[in-house]
C-alpha positions as CSV (number, residue, x, y, z in Angstrom):
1,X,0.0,0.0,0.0
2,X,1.1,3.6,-1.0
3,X,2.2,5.5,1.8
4,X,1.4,9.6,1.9
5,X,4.2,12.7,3.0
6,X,3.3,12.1,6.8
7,X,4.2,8.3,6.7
8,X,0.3,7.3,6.5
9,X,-0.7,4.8,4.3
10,X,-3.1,5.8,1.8
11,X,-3.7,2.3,0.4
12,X,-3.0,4.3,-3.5
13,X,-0.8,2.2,-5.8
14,X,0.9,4.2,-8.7
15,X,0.3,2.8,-12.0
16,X,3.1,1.0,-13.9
17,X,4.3,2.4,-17.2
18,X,5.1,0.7,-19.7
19,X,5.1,1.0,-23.4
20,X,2.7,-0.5,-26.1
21,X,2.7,-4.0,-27.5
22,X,5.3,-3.6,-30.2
23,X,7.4,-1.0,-29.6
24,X,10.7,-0.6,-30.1
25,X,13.4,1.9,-28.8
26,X,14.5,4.8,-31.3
27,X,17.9,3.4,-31.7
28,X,16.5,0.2,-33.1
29,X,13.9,2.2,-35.6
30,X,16.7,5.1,-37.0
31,X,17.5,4.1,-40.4
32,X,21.5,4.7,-40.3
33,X,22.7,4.7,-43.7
34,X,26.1,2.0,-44.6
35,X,28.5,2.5,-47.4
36,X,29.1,0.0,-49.7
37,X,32.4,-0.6,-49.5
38,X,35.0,1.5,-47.4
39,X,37.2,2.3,-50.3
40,X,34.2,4.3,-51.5
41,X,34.8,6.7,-48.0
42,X,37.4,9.8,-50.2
43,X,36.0,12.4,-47.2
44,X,38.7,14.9,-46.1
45,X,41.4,13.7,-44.0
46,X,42.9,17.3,-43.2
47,X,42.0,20.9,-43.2
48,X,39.1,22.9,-41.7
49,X,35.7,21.7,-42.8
50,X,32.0,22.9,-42.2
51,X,29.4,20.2,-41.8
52,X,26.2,20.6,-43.8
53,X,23.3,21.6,-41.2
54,X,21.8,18.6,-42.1
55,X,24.3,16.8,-40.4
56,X,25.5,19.1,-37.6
57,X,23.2,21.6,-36.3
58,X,24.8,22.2,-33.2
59,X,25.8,25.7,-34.1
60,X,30.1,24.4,-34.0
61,X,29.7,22.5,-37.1
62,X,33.3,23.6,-38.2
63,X,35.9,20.8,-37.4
64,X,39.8,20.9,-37.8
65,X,40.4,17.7,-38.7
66,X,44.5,17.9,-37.3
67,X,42.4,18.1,-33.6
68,X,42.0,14.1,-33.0
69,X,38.8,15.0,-30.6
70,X,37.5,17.1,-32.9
71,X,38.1,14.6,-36.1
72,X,36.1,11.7,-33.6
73,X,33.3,14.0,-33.2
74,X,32.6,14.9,-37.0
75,X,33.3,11.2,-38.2
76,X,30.5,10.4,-35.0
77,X,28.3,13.3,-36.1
78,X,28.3,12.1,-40.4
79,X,27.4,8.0,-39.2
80,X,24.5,9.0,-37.0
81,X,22.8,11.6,-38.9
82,X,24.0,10.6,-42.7
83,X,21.3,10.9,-44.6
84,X,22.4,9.9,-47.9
85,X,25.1,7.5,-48.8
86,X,26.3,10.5,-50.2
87,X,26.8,11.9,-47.3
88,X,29.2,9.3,-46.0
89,X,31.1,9.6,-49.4
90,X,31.9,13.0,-49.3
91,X,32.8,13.8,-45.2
92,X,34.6,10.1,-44.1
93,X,37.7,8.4,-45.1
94,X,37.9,4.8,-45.1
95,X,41.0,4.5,-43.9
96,X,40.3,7.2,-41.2
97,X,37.0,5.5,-40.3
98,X,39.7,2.1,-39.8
99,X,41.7,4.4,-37.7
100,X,39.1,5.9,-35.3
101,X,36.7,2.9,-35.0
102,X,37.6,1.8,-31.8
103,X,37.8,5.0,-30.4
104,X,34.4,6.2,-31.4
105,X,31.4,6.8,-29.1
106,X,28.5,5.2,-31.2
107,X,24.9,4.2,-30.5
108,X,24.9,0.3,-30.3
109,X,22.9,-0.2,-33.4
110,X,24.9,1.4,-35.4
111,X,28.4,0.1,-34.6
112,X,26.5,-3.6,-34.8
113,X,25.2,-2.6,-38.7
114,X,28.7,-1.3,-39.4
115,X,30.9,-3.9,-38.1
116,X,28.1,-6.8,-39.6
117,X,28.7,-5.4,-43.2
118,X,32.8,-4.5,-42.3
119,X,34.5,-7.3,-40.0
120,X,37.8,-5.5,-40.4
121,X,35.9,-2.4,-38.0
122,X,34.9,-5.0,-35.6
123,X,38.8,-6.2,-36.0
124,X,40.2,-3.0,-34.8
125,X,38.2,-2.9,-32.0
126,X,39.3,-6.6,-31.6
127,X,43.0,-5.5,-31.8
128,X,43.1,-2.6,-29.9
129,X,41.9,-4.6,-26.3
C-alpha cells in the first residue's frame, strides 16, 4: 500500500508504465545509412571543414580535422545523422573510419550494422583490447 508525506498509508498504488505491444526503442527504428564498400569513404582527411546543417546543427559545425577529438566527433556526427550514402562519401575516409573505430562513441545499433557489413571495423576494435 502507497504510503502519503506524513508516513500514513493511503492504500494508493501508482500505476506502472510501460510501453505498447510492439514497440521498439529509437535506436532500433533510425535508419542509419552503410557505405558499400570503405574504399568508396574519399572524405577529407585534413584541413578545416563545415558540416552541412543537415548533419550538424549544433551551431560548432566547423571541425579541424589535425584536432584528434574534434576529427572523432565529426566522423560520430556524419554516421548517426548521414542521410544519404552520399553523405558518408563526401565527409569520411575509409582508412580514417579504420583508424578511429575503436575510439568512437556510437549508438549500439549502429556500430553492430557497421561492423556486420565490415568485419575489419569489428577487428580494430578486436585488436586494440
Amino acid at each position: 500500500m502507497g504510503e502519503s508525506s506524513e508516513g500514513v498509508n493511503t492504500g494508493r498504488h501508482e500505476p506502472v508504465s510501460r510501453p505498447p505491444v510492439g514497440y521498439l526503442p529509437y535506436g532500433d527504428r533510425k535508419p542509419y545509412f552503410l557505405a558499400d564498400t570503405l574504399t568508396a569513404l574519399n572524405g577529407p582527411t585534413r584541413g578545416v571543414i563545415t558540416l552541412p546543417h543537415h548533419l550538424d546543427w549544433s551551431g560548432h559545425a566547423e571541425y579541424d580535422l589535425s584536432r584528434p577529438a574534434r576529427l572523432a566527433s565529426m566522423y560520430k556526427a556524419v554516421l548517426t545523422e548521414a542521410a544519404t550514402l552520399e553523405d558518408l562519401h563526401m565527409w569520411l575516409s575509409g582508412d580514417v573510419l579504420l583508424r578511429l573505430w575503436p575510439t568512437l562513441w556510437l549508438p549500439p545499433q549502429l556500430r553492430r550494422r557497421w561492423e556486420e557489413r565490415f568485419p575489419e571495423l569489428a577487428a580494430t576494435r578486436t585488436n586494440a583490447a
